[in-house]
N, C-alpha and C positions, 0 to 999 in steps of 0.2 A: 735600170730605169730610175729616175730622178721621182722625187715627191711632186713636182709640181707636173710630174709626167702620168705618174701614177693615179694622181686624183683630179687631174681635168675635167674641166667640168660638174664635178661632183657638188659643187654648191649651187647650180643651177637644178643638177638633178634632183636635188635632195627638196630645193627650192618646189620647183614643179610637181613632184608629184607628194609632197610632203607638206607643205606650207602653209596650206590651207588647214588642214588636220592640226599641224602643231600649235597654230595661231588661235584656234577653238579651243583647241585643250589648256592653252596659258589664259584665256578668257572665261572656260568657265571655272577653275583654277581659283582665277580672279575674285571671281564674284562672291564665293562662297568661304574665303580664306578661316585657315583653321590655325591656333598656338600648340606651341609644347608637341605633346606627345598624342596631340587628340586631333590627328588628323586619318581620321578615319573615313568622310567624307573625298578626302585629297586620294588615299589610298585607294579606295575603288575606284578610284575615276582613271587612276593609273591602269591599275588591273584591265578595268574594260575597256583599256585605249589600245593595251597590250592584247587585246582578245585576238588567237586567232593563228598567233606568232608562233614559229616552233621552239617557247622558250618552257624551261624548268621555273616556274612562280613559286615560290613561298612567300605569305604574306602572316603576319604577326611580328615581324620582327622589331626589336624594340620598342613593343607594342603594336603600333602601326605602320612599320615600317612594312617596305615589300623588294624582296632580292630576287631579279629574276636572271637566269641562267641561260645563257646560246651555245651549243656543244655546237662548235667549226667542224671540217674534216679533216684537222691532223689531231695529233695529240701534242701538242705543243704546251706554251705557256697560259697561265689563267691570266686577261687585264681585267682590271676594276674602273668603273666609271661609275660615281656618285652625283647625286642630284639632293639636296637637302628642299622640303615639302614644306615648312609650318611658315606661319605671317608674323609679324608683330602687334601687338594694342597699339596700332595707333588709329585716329579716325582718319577716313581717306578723305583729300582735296584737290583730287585730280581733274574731276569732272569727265570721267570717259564713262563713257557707256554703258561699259562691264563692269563698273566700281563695284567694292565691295556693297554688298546688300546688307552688313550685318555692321551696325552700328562698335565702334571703337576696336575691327580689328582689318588691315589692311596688307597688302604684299608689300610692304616698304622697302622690300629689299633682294627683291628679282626673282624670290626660289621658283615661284610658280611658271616665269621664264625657262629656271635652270631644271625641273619637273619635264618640263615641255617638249625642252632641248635631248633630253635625255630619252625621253620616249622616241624625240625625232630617229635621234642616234641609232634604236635597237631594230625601227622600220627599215632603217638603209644597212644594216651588218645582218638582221637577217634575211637581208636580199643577196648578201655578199658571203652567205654561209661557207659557200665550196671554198672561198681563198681565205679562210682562215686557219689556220694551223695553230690551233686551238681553242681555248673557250673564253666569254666575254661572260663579266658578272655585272648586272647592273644596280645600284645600292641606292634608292628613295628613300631616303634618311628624316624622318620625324626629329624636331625639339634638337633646330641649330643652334636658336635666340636662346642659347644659356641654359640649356634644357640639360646640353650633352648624350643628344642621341647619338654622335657617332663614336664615342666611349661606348656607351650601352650595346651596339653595331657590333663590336667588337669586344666585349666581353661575351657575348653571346655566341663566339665562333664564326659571322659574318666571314668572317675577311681568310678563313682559314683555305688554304691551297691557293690563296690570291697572290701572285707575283710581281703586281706591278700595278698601280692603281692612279685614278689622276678626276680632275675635277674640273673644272670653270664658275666663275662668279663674275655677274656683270658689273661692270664700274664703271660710275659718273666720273667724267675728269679726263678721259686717256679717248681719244679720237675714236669713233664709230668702225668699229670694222677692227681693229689692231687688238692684237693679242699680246700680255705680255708677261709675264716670268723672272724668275731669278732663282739661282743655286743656294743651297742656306736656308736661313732667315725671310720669311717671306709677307710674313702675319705674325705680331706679338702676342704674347702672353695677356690673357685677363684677368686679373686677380682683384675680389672685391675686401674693402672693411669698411665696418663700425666700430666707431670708437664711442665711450661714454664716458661724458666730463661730470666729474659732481664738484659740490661746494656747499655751501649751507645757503638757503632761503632766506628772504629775507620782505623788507618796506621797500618800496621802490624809493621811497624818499629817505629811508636811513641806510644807505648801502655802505656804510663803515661797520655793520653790525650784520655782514654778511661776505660770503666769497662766490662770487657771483661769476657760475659756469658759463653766462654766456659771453660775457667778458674774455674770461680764459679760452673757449672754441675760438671767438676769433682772432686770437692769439695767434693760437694753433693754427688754425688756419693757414695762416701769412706763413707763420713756420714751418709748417710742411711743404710749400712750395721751393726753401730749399732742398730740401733732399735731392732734387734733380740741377737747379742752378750751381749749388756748391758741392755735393757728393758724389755724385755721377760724372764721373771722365765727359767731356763736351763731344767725345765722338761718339759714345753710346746713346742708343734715341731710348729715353724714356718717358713718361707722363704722368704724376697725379695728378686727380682729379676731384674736388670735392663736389658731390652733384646731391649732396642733402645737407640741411641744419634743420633741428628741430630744437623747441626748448619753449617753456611757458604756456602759460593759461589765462593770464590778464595783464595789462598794461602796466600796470602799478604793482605787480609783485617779482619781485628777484626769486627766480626758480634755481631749485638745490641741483637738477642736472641738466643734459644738456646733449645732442645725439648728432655725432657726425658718421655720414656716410659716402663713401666714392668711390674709385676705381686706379688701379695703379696698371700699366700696360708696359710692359719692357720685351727685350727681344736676348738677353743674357742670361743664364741662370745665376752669374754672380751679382746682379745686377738685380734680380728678382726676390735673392736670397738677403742681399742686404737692405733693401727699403724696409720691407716691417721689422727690423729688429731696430734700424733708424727710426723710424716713426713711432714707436711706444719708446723709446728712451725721448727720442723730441720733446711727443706730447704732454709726457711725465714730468717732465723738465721745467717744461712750459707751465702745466698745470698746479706742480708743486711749489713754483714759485710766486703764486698767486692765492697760495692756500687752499689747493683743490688738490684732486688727483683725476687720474684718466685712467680706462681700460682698452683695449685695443683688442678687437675679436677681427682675425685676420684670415681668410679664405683664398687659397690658391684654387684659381681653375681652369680655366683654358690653357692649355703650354704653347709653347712655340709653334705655330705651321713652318716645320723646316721640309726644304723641297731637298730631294733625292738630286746631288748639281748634274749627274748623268741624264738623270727622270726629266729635269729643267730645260738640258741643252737640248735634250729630243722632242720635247714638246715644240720650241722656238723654232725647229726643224721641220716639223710638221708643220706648224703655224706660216710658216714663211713659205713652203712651197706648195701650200693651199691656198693664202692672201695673199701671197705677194713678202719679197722679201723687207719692203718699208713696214711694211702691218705684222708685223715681227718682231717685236722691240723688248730687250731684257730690260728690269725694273734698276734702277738706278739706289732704292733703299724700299726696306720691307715697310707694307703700313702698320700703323699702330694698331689699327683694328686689328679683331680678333676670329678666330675662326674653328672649330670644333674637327675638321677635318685634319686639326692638327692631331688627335688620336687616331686616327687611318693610316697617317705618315709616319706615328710610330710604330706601329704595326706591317708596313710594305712600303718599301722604295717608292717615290711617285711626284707627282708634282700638283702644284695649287694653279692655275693659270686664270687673270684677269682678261675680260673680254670687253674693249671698250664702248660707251654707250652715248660717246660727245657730252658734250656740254646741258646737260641735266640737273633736276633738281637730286641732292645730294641722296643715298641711302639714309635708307631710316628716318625718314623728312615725308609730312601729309600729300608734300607734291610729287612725289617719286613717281615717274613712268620712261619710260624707253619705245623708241620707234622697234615695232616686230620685227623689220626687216632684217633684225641681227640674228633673229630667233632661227633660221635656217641656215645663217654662217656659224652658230656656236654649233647645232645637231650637226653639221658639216666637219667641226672641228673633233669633235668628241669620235665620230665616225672613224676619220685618218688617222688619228693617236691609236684607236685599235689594232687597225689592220696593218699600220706599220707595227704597233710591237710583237703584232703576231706571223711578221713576216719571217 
């Protein structure tokens, strides 16, 4: 029997007797968005959305996270399906209804969707208990936004006896309805620094009797944007990013230092491994020739989201003969963004998969919202990626 034999109808189903329930739960979600690892609010709402189920709960994990467990009736393989819970600082500018209630923190970026979807999922597999021949672990992951809850997930033993693991994220840009994937590379690395420039203080107006660090940052500046124009091979996608300057305290004084801060995003480890050792020889360069010096405090963190190309093709499999095989579409280059699920994937075979949300305002943006209507094709999607791997 064929995938799209298999789960006919299943998004109408899931639609109908589910959609109402999932669309409350990403609403009240909404309203109450929580950061980091303090979604303890978000947590209970899971749990008692979950009341009822015949599932194994554990909640504390990772603080607040919550793994709950579906024993099938074979003893087959364990899948992993993740849902990441926390919002971002930002202030919402949606105008809906449900908006957030709490001044300067907002769902910019779907979880309370993918929360939603996730719960949708465990209502339809454990309807579907008896045909699974094995067991389903489902992982509500606290503190994606940089937190690195799903490190923490997984140093905690999460993931242990998990064979196969897989996830969705909604994305602005890629048509309504279409799912899409790639083998590899699929989410780059995040990696932050600050740098500090100093020089000596000085007169605003006698600046020949001074070395004047903000001069030299913006040196720097322009100079680090080689790194990627002239150091990086033109087929590796890289990016720095300078998203801070600081320096000074009055208009008329030459300040002694001087504080840059940004984001570097690659998809290589040689490619990851050579930018900071380029960037403090640059800046140094830069700033020594100017009569300054620089420091570079350099933080690796997010790694690669690389997808399992097995875990990838079975996802698109799934996805195509649940939508349709046009709404099926492998990704042509991984994004720059970044994604924490990349520690899952080192830890278990598995796949990243985008669910698209049309033409919206961007993640991470005041405007950010999506039509619900996806909300019962993603629980629809999360559902069939199960119960095929546990066929």
């Amino acid at each position: 029997m064929s995938v799209a034999q298999k789960f006919d109808g299943l998004i109408n189903e899931v639609e109908d007797k589910l959609g109402e329930r999932i669309v409350a739960l990403r609403r009240d979600i909404h309203r109450e968005p929580e950061l980091g690892y303090d979604t303890k609010k978000t947590a209970e709402k899971v749990v008692a959305a979950l009341d009822g189920l015949p599932l194994e709960i554990q909640t504390g994990v990772a603080e607040n996270g919550v793994v709950a467990t579906l024993r099938g009736g074979g003893d087959g393989p364990t899948v992993g399906l993740r849902a990441d819970m926390d919002a971002l600082p930002i202030h919402e500018e949606t105008g809906l209804d449900f908006a957030s209630e709490t001044d300067g923190k907002m769902h910019a970026c779907g979880h309370d969707g993918h929360t939603s979807m996730l719960v949708g999922a465990a209502h339809a597999l454990c309807g579907m208990r008896d045909r699974l021949n094995g067991t389903v672990k489902f992982f509500f992951q606290p503190a994606e936004e940089g937190g690195g809850g799903g490190k923490v997930m997984v140093e905690e033993g999460a993931l242990e006896g998990v064979d196969s693991i897989f996830a969705l994220h909604l994305w602005p840009g890629l048509p309504f309805g279409v799912a899409s994937t790639k083998g590899g590379s699929v989410m780059a690395a995040a990696d932050a620094f600050e740098m500090e420039v100093r020089g000596t203080g000085g007169h605003g107006a006698m600046p020949h009797l001074a070395s004047d660090a903000v001069v030299m940052s913006a040196h720097i500046v322009a100079a680090l944007q080689t790194l990627v124009s002239r150091e990086v091979n033109p087929v590796e996608p890289a990016v720095v990013t300078v998203g801070e300057i600081g320096a000074g305290t009055a208009f008329n004084i030459i300040p002694e230092t001087a504080r840059i801060g940004g984001t570097v995003r690659t998809v290589s480890d040689e490619v990851r491994n050579l930018i900071p050792y380029r960037m403090e020889e640059l800046a140094k360069g830069v700033a020594n020739g100017m009569r300054g010096d620089a420091t570079l405090d350099y933080k690796f963190s997010y790694p690669v989201t690389k997808n399992d190309p097995e875990a990838a093709s079975f996802a698109l499999d799934v996805a195509s003969g649940l939508f349709g095989e046009e709404n099926a579409v492998e990704a042509k280059a991984p994004s720059m963004a970044a994604e924490d699920f990349a520690y899952m994937l080192e830890e278990v075979p598995g796949a990243y998969v985008w669910l698209g949300v049309g033409d919206v305002s961007g993640l991470h943006t005041p405007q950010f919202a999506f039509d619900e209507e996806i909300l019962p094709r993603g629980a629809a999607l999360l559902t069939a990626m199960a119960v095929e791997s546990l066929s």
